[in-house]
C-alpha positions, 0 to 999 in steps of 0.5 A, spaced: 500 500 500 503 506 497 504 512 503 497 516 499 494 509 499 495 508 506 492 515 509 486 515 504 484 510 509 486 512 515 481 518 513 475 513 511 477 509 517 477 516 522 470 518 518 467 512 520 469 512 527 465 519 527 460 517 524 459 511 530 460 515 535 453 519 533 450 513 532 452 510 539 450 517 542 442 516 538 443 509 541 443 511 548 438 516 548 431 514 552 435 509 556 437 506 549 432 504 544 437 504 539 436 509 534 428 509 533 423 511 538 417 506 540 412 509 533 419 507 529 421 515 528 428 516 528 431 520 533 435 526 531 442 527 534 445 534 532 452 537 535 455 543 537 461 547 538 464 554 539 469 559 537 471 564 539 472 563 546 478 566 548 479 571 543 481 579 544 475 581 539 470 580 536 465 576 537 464 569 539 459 564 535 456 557 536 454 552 530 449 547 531 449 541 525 444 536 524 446 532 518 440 529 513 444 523 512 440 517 515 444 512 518 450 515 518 453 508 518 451 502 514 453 495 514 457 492 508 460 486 507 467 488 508 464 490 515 462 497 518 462 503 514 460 510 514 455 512 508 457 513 502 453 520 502 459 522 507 465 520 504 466 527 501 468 530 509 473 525 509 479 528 512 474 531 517 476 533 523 477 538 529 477 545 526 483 546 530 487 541 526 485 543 520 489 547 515 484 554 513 484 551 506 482 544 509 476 547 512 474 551 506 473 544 503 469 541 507 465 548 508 461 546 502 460 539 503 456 540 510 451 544 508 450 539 503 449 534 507 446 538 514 442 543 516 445 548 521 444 554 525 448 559 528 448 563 535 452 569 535 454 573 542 457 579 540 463 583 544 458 587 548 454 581 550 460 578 552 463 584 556 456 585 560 454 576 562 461 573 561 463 569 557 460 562 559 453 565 560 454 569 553 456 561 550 450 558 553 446 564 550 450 563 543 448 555 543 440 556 545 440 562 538 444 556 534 439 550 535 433 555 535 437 557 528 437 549 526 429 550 525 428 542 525 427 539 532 431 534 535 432 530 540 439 529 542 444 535 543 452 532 543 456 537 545 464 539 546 465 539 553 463 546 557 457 548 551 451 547 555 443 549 553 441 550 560 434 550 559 428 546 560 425 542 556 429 542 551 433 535 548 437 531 552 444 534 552 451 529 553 457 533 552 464 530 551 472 532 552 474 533 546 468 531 543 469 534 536 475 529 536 470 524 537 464 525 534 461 527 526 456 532 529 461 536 533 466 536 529 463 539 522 460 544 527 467 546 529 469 547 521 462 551 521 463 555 526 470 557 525 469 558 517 463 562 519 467 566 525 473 567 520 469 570 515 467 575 519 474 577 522 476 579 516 469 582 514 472 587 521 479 587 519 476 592 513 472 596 518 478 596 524 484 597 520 490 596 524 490 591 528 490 585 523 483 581 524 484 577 518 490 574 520 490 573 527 482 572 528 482 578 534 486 573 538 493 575 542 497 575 537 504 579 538 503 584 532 494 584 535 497 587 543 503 591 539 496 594 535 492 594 541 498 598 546 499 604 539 491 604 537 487 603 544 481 598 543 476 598 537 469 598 539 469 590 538 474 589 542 472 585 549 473 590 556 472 585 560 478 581 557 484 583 561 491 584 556 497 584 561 
C-alpha cells in the first residue's frame, strides 16, 4: 500500500469512527432504544461547538449541525462503514487541526449534507454576562437557528443549553475529536467566525483581524498598546 494509499484510509477509517460515535450517542438516548423511538421515528442527534472563546475581539459564535444523512453508518460486507453520502468530509476533523484551506473544503460539503444554525454573542454581550453565560446564550440562538427539532444535543465539553425542556444534552472532552456532529460544527463555526474577522479587519484597520482572528497575537497587543481598543474589542478581557 503506497504512503497516499495508506492515509486515504486512515481518513475513511477516522470518518467512520465519527460517524459511530453519533450513532452510539442516538443509541443511548431514552435509556437506549437504539436509534428509533417506540412509533419507529428516528431520533435526531445534532452537535455543537464554539469559537471564539478566548479571543481579544470580536465576537464569539456557536454552530449547531444536524446532518440529513440517515444512518450515518451502514453495514457492508467488508464490515462497518460510514455512508457513502459522507465520504466527501473525509479528512474531517477538529477545526483546530485543520489547515484554513482544509476547512474551506469541507465548508461546502456540510451544508450539503446538514442543516445548521448559528448563535452569535457579540463583544458587548460578552463584556456585560461573561463569557460562559454569553456561550450558553450563543448555543440556545444556534439550535433555535437549526429550525428542525431534535432530540439529542452532543456537545464539546463546557457548551451547555441550560434550559428546560429542551433535548437531552451529553457533552464530551474533546468531543469534536470524537464525534461527526461536533466536529463539522467546529469547521462551521470557525469558517463562519473567520469570515467575519476579516469582514472587521476592513472596518478596524490596524490591528490585523484577518490574520490573527482578534486573538493575542504579538503584532494584535503591539496594535492594541499604539491604537487603544476598537469598539469590538472585549473590556472585560484583561491584556497584561
Amino acid at each position: 500500500m503506497t504512503a497516499k494509499a495508506a492515509l486515504a484510509r486512515a481518513d475513511e477509517e477516522r470518518l467512520r469512527a465519527l460517524a459511530a460515535f453519533d450513532e452510539e450517542a442516538r443509541g443511548r438516548l431514552a435509556g437506549g432504544s437504539l436509534s428509533h423511538g417506540v412509533t419507529g421515528e428516528r431520533r435526531e442527534i445534532a452537535g455543537c461547538d464554539e469559537v471564539g472563546r478566548g479571543a481579544l475581539a470580536g465576537p464569539a459564535l456557536v454552530a449547531c449541525v444536524r446532518f440529513d444523512v440517515a444512518p450515518l453508518v451502514i453495514e457492508t460486507p467488508l464490515g462497518a462503514a460510514a455512508h457513502p453520502a459522507l465520504e466527501c468530509l473525509c479528512g474531517i476533523d477538529d477545526s483546530k487541526r485543520l489547515s484554513p484551506r482544509e476547512r474551506e473544503r469541507l465548508f461546502l460539503p456540510i451544508g450539503r449534507l446538514a442543516r445548521f444554525g448559528m448563535g452569535v454573542a457579540t463583544a458587548e454581550e460578552i463584556d456585560r454576562v461573561g463569557i460562559v453565560w454569553a456561550l450558553t446564550l450563543a448555543t440556545r440562538r444556534a439550535v433555535a437557528d437549526l429550525g428542525r427539532p431534535v432530540d439529542l444535543l452532543v456537545l464539546d465539553l463546557g457548551l451547555t443549553l441550560s434550559s428546560i425542556g429542551g433535548p437531552r444534552e451529553m457533552s464530551f472532552p474533546k468531543g469534536d475529536q470524537r464525534s461527526l456532529s461536533i466536529a463539522a460544527a467546529s469547521i462551521v463555526a470557525k469558517v463562519t467566525r473567520d469570515r467575519m474577522m476579516g469582514d472587521l479587519e476592513a472596518r478596524f484597520p490596524g490591528y490585523g483581524f484577518e490574520k490573527n482572528k482578534g486573538y493575542g497575537t504579538p503584532g494584535h497587543l503591539a496594535a492594541l498598546r499604539h491604537l487603544g481598543p476598537s469598539p469590538v474589542h472585549r473590556q472585560s478581557f484583561r491584556v497584561a
